[in-house]
N, C-alpha and C positions, 0 to 999 in steps of 0.2 A: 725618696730622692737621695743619690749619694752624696758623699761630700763632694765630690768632685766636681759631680755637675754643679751644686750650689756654688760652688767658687769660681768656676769656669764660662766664660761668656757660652749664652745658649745662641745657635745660628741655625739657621732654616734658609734652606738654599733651592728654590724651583729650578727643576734642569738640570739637578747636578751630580745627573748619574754619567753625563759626558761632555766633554769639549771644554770650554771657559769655564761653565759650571762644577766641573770635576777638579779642574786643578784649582780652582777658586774653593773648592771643598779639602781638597789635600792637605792645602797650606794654612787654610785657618784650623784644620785639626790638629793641628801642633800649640796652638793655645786654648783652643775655643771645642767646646762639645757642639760638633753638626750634623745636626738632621739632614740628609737626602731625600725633597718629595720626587719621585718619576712616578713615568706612568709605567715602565717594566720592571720586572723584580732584577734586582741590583744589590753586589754586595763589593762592598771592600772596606779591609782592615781597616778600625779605629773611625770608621761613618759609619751612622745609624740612617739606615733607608726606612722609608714609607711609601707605600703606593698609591699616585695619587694625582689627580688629573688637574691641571690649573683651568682648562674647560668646565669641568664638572665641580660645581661648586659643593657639592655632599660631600664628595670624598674629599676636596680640597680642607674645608669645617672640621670632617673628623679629623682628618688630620695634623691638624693647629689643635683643636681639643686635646688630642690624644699628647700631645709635646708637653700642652701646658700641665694635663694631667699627671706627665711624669717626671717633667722639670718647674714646674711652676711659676715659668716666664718663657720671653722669648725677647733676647737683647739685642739679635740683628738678624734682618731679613735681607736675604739675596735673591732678585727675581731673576733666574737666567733662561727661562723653558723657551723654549724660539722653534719657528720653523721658516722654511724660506720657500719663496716660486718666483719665478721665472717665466716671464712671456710677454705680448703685445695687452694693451688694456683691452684692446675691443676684442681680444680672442680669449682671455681669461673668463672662466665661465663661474658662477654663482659661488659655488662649492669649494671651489680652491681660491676664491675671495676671502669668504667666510669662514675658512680652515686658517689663512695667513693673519688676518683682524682678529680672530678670535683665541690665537694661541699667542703672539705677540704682543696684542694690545689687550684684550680683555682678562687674558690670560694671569698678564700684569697686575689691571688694578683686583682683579679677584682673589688677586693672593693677598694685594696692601692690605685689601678691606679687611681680611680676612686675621688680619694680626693688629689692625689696629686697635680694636677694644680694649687687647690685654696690654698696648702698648702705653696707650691713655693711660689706663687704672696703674700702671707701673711709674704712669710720669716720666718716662725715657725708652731710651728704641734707635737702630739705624736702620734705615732702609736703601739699598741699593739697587736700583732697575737696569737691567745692561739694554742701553739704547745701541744704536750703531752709528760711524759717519756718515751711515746714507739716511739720517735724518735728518741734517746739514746740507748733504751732497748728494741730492734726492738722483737715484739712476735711472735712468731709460731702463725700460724691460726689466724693472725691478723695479719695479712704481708703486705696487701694492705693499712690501717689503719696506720701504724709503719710506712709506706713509705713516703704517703704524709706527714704522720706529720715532718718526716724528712724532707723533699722534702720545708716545711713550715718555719723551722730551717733557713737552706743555701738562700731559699729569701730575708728571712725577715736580715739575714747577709751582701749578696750583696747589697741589696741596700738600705741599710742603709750608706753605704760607695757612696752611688751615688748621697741620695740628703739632706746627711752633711752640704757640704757648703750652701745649703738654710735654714738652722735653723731647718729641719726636725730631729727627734729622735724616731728612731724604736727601741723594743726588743720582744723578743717571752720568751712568759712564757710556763713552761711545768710543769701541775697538774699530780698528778700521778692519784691513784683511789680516784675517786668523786664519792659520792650516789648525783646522780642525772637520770632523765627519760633517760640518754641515754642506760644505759643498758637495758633496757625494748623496747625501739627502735630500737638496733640494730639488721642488718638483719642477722639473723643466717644460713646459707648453709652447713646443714649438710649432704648435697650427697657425698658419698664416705668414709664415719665414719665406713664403714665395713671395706674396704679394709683397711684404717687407726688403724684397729684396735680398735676403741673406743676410737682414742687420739682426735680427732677433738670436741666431744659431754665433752669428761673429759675436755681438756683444755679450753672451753668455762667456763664452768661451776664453773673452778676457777677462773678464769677471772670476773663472775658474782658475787661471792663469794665476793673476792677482791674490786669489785665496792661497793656492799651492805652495807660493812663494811667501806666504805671510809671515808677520809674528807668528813664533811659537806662543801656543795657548797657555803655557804655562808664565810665561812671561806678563799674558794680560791679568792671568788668575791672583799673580804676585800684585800687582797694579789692584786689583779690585780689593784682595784682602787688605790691601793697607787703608784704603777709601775705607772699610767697612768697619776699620777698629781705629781712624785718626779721630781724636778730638772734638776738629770741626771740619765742614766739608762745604765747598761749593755747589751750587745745585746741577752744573754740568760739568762733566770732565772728556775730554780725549785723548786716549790712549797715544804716548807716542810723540816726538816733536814734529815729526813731519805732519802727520794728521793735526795735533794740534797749530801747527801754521796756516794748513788746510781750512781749518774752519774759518780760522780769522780772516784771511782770505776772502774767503767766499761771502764774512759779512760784509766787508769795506769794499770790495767791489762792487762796480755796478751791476745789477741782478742781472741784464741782461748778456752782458757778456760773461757773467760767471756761468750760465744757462748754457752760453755756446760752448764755452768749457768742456762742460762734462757732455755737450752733445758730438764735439769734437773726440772724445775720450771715449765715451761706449756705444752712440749712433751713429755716427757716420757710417756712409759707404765706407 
């Protein structure tokens, strides 16, 4: 192990060979020695990549093994690996359910669990999960998406209350619209945009709108590295004061008209 890394906070970052992930890896490489897990091979100056599936929990093991084997900790975990889909519930089919649950949300605790041992035996550790506002601000036609993210909320909540007394500190940050490659990535299912009447193809399309026009990603990645080396952290954050008004918002109102809200804003005719 060099000196460097011993003095150097260790970070392990899922996802962060692009988008939120990447710049959230840029800027803690100017203090902090971080690991890159993806699942493609990936290289840029002063990050150390690994290949490595947050699905597949073997490689994800070796992988955490293999850090600690050559830094002998691991001081702060950033989970950003994400995917997105787009379409009506009843027309989303099995497989692109289970592709969005399972690399969002599972994705997630597979990586905690996965760092937690050594976080324990350390007695300290930060952990970072990037939720979204649409776990607040659950969308039409982006229901499965808006789930896990929530689904990512209430984890990263519980048990953060479970491994308190070992010095662990978790919170979940939620960006609203980022220009970054996910919206260009995301899987679009527009089967059934007839019978929807043409809201499934419109509401995407604002939704991509919204993305285009976002924060720069680098600006959230600034936002996350400082959650991920402050002190102390509360267990949810929202990027942003609008967003963050947003939430507040949507708790103090009454649920029913905040519903029409956001049905006014991505389903309507």
């Amino acid at each position: 192990m060099s000196a460097e890394s011993n003095s150097k906070p260790i970070v392990v970052i899922t996802g962060g060979s692009s988008g939120i992930g990447l710049e959230t890896a840029k800027i803690l490489s100017k203090t902090c020695v971080v690991y890159v897990l993806s699942r493609k091979e990936f290289s840029y100056e002063g990050l150390k990549h690994i290949k490595a599936d947050v699905c597949d929990n073997d490689s994800l093991n070796n992988a955490i093994s293999s850090i600690i084997n050559e830094s002998r900790r691991i001081d702060i975990l950033v989970t950003s690996a994400g995917s997105g889909v787009s379409g009506a519930v009843e027309f989303t089919d099995e497989a692109a359910v289970s592709k969005q649950v399972g690399v969002v949300f599972e994705g997630t605790a597979n990586a905690v669990r996965a760092v937690l041992p050594y976080m324990r035996q350390q007695k300290k550790g930060r952990i970072v999960c990037i939720s979204s506002v649409a776990a607040v601000a659950p969308i039409p036609f982006q229901t499965y998406y808006s789930a896990a993210k929530s689904a990512v909320n209430t984890f990263v909540c519980a048990t953060a209350n479970e491994v308190k007394p070992f010095g662990i500190t978790m919170c979940s940050i939620m960006p609203g619209d980022t220009k970054t490659g996910f919206t260009e990535n995301r899987k679009k299912i527009e089967t059934g945009d007839e019978e929807y009447s043409g809201r499934i193809s419109k509401s995407v399309k604002t939704m991509e709108k919204d993305e285009i026009n976002g924060v720069p990603a680098e600006v959230v990645g600034r936002y996350i590295a400082k959650k991920a080396t402050s002190k102390r952290v509360k267990p949810i954050y929202a990027v942003g004061f609008i967003y963050k008004l947003a939430c507040v918002a949507l708790k103090i109102l009454p649920v029913r008209f905040a519903n029409w809200v956001l049905y006014k804003a991505y389903a309507n005719n």
